[in-house]
N, C-alpha and C positions, 0 to 999 in steps of 0.2 A: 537524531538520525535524519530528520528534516533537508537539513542543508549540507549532508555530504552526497559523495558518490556512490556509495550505495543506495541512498533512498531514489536518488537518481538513475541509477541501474533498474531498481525494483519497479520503478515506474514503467521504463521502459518494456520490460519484461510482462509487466500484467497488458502491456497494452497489446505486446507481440499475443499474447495467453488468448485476451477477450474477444480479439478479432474485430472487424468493424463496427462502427457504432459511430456514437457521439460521443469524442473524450476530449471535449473542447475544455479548458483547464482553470480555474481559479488564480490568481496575484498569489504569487510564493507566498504573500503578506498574510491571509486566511489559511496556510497550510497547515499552522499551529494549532488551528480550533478543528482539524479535522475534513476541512472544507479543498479539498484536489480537485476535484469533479465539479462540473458546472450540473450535470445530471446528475441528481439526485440518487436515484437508483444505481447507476455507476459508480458514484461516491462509494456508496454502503458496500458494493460489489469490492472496490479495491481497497478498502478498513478489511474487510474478511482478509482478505489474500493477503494484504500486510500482516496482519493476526498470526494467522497461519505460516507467515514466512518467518515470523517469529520464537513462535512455537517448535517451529521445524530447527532452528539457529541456537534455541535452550535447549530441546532434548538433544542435540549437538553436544550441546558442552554437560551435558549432564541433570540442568536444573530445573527438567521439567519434574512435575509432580503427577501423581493420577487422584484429583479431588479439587 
């Protein structure tokens, strides 16, 4: 999901969400480890919301679980 346009979108999206701040950005190249965010705490803030935008996309298609 990294390098399409959805993860693309979803960036875009959390950044409309979180309002201003510092969402100065990491080399596409660290994206894989988890690393977006050059802030720390911004980081962890947009792994939740990806989390969740996931979660939201399974129990879409059926294959969320409760456990």
């Amino acid at each position: 999901m990294l390098n399409t346009q959805e993860h693309i979108d979803l960036v875009a999206q959390f950044e409309r969400d979180v309002g201003p701040g510092r969402l100065d950005k990491e080399p596409k190249e660290t994206w894989s480890r988890c690393r977006i965010y050059q802030d720390g705490r911004v980081n962890e803030q947009f792994l939740v919301y990806r989390f969740g935008y996931a979660y939201g996309k399974a129990i879409g298609r059926g294959e969320a679980t409760n456990g």
